[in-house]
C-alpha positions in Angstrom: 51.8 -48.0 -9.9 51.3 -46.5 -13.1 48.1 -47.8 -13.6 46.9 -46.5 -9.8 48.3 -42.9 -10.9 46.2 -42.5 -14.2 43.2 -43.0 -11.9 44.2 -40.5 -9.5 44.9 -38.0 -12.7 41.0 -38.7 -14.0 39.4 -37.9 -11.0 41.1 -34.9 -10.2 40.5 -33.6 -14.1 37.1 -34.1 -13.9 36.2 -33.2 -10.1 35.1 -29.8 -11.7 32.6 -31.0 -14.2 30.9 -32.7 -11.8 30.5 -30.7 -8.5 27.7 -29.0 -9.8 25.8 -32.0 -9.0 26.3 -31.6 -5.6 23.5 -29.1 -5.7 20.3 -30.3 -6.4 16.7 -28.7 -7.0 15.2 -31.4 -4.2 17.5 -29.8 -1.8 17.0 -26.2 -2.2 13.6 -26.8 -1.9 13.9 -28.7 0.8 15.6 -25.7 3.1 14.2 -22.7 1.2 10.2 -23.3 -0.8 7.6 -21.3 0.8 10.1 -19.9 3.6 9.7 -16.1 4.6 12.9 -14.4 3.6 14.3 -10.3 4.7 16.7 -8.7 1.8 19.4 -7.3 2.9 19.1 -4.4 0.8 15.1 -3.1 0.2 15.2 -3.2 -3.5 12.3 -2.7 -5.2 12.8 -4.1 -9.0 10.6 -6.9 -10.2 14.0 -8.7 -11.4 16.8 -8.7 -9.5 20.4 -10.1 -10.0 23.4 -10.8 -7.4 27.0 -11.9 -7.4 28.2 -14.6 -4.9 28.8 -11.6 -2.3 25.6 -10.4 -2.4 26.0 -7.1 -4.3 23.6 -5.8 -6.6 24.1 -6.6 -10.2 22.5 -3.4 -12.2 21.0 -0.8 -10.5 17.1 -0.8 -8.7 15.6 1.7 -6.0 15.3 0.4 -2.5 12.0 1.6 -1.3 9.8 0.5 2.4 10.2 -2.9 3.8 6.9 -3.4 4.6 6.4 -3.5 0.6 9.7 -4.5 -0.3 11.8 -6.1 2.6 10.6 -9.6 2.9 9.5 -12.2 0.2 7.7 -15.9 0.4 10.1 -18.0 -1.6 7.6 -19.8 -4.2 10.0 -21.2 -6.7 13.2 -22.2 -6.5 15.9 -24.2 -8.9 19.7 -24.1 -9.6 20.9 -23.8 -13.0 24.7 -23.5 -14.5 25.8 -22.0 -10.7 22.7 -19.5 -10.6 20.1 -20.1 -7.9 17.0 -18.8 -9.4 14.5 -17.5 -7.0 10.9 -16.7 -7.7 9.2 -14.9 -4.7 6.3 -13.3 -4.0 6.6 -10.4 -2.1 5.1 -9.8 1.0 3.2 -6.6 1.6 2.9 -5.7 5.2 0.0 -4.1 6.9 -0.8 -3.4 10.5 -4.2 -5.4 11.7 -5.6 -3.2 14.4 -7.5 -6.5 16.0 -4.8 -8.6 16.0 -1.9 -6.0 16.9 0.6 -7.7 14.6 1.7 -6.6 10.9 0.5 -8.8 8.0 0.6 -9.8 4.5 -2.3 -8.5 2.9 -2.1 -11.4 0.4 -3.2 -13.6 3.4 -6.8 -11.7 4.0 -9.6 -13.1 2.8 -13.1 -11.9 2.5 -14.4 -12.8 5.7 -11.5 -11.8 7.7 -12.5 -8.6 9.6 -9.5 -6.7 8.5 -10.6 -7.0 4.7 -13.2 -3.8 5.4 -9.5 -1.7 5.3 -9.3 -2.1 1.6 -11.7 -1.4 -1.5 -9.7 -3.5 -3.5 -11.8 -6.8 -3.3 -9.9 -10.1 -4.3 -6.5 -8.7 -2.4 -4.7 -12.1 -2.8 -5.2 -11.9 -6.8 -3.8 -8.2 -6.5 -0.8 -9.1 -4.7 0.0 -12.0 -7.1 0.0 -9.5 -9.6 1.6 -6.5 -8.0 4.3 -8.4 -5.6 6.0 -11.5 -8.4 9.5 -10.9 -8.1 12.7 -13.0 -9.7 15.9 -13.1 -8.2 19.1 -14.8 -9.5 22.0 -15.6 -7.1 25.8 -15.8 -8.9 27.0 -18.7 -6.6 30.6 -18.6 -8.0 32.4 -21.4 -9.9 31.9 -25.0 -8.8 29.9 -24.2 -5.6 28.7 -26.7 -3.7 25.2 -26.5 -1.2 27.3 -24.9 1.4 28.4 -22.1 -1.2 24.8 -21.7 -2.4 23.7 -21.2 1.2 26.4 -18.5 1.7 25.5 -16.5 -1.7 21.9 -16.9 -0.2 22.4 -15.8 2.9 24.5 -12.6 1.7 21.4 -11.7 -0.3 18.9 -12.5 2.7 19.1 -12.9 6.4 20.4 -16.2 7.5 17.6 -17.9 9.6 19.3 -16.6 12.8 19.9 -13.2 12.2 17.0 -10.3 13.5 15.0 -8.5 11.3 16.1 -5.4 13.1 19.3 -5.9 11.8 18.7 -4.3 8.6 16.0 -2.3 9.4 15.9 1.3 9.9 16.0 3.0 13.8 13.0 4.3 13.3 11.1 1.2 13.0 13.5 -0.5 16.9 11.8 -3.6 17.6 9.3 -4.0 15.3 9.6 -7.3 13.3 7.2 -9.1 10.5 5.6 -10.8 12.7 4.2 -10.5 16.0 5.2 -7.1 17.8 7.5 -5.9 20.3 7.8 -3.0 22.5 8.9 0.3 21.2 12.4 1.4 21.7 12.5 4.7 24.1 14.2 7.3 21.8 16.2 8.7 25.0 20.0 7.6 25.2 21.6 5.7 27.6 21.7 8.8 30.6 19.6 11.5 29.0 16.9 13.4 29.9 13.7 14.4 28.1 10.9 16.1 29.7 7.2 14.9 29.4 4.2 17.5 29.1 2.6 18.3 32.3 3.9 19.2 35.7 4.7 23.2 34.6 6.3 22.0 31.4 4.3 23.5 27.9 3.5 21.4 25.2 5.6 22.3 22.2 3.5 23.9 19.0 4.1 23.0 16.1 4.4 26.1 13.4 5.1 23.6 10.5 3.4 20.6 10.2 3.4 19.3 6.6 1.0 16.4 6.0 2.4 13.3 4.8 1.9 11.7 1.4 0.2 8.6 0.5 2.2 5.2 -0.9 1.7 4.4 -4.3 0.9 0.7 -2.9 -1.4 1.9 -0.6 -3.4 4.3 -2.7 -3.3 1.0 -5.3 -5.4 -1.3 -2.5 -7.2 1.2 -1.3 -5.8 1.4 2.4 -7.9 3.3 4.2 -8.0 5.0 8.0 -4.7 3.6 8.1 -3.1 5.4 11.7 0.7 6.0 12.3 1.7 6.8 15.7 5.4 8.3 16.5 7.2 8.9 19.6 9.8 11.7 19.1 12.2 14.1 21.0 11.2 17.6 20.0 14.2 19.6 21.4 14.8 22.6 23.2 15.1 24.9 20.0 11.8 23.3 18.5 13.7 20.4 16.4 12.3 16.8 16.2 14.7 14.1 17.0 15.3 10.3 17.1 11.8 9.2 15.6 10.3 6.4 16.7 6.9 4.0 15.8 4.6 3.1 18.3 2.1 1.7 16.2 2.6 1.4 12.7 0.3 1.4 9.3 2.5 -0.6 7.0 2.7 -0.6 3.1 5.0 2.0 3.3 2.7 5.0 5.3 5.1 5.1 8.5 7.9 5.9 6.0 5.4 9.1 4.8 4.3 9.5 8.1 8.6 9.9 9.5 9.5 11.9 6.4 6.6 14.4 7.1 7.0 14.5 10.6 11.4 15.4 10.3 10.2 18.1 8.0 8.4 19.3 11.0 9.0 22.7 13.3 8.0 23.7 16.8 7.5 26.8 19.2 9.7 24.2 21.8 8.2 23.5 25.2 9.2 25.6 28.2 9.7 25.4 31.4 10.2 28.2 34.1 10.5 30.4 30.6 13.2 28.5 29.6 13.4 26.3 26.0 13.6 22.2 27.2 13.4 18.7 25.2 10.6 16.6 25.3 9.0 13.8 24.6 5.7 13.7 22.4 3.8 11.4 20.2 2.0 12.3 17.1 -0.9 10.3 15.7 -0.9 10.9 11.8 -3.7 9.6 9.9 -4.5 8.5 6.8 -7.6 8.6 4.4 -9.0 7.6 1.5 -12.2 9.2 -0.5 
């Protein structure tokens, strides 16, 4: 007995010391290297640190999620109950042939969309532009399946929509592929179209909107955001939505410029009504 009690008294003493073996490098890899990843939180900081609950350690500005939402994991190891992540971010732009958003890292020269950039060798530019390193606290003596939950509070689990941390504006869109834009009516309301005896609204503010630093850097040209939008009936636009978007942060210029926006409202029968419009804003380089 007293011999079968001194065992039982080692292994619970040094249980501790060894659970961090339970997560291995081979295993992380295995579920995470060179998978697609969405932050929670759009942060745009070259170096990043987290607790096991997925807050921000420090500070860092969010910024667009087509620059700064999603990452390609290219590295990844566990250390002393720290995942350490290095990604490379992803920076999203919208391919007018193919109708999907896509990483401009991914374009080489001969693909057609290339002729949208001046910058030539856009791969070696978003290696240098888009390296980011991320460190995960996974709490004391985690095991894999506490690793995967300090993960997952940083990023989207593998089952959770992009749209789930994405801003209204942007509805269905997702990082791949594309979906149909969400009407910005409610459930039961009614917006009038142009036409039919109802005026077009004018606009009598119409503030152009600013280029992204990341854009400017690549050299994005004849990029074209299109917005669907409620102007209302005293000449107030509401509930923006994307149609068709540029990517690398433009249809966050192109929304910001458009809210700023004022209108002579539309009419109908002389009186002030809501409407629906959509407003092409485009973007150019010289």
């Amino acid at each position: 007995m007293r011999t079968l009690l001194k065992f039982v008294a080692v292994t619970i003493f040094f249980a501790p010391l060894l659970s961090y073996s339970l997560v291995t490098n081979r295993e992380l890899e295995n579920k995470y290297a060179d998978k697609i990843l969405t932050l929670r939180q759009f942060y745009s900081g070259d170096h990043l640190r987290f607790d096991a609950h997925g807050e921000l350690l420090g500070a860092s500005p969010t910024g667009p999620w087509t620059m700064y939402g999603t990452l390609r994991v290219k590295e990844i190891t566990f250390r002393e109950g720290v995942v350490h992540i290095r990604g490379q971010r992803q920076f999203l732009f919208y391919d007018p042939e193919k109708k999907i958003l896509r990483d401009v890292a991914l374009v080489t020269k001969q693909d057609s969309a290339h002729k949208l950039f001046k910058v030539k060798k856009l791969d070696e530019w978003a290696e240098d532009e888009g390296v980011v390193d991320i460190e995960i606290d996974c709490g004391p003596s985690p095991e894999l399946a506490d690793t995967v939950y300090a993960v997952n509070q940083v990023f989207l689990s593998e089952d959770e929509p992009p749209r789930k941390v994405l801003p209204s504006f942007w509805a269905e869109w997702t990082p791949v592929g594309t979906a149909k834009a969400v009407s910005p009516l409610l459930p039961g309301e009614t917006a009038y179209r142009v036409g039919q005896g109802i005026s077009a609204p004018h606009p009598t503010y119409s503030p152009d909107p600013e280029y992204s630093d990341i854009a400017r850097n690549v050299g994005y040209r004849d990029a074209i955001v299109v917005l669907w939008l409620i102007v209302d009936s005293t000449g107030v636009p509401d509930r923006v939505r994307i149609v068709k978007p540029a990517g690398l942060g433009l249809d966050e210029k192109a929304v910001d410029a458009v809210r700023t926006w004022k209108f002579d409202p539309a009419m109908s029968n002389g009186s002030p009504v809501p409407v629906q419009i959509k407003v092409e804003m485009t973007f150019k380089l010289y």
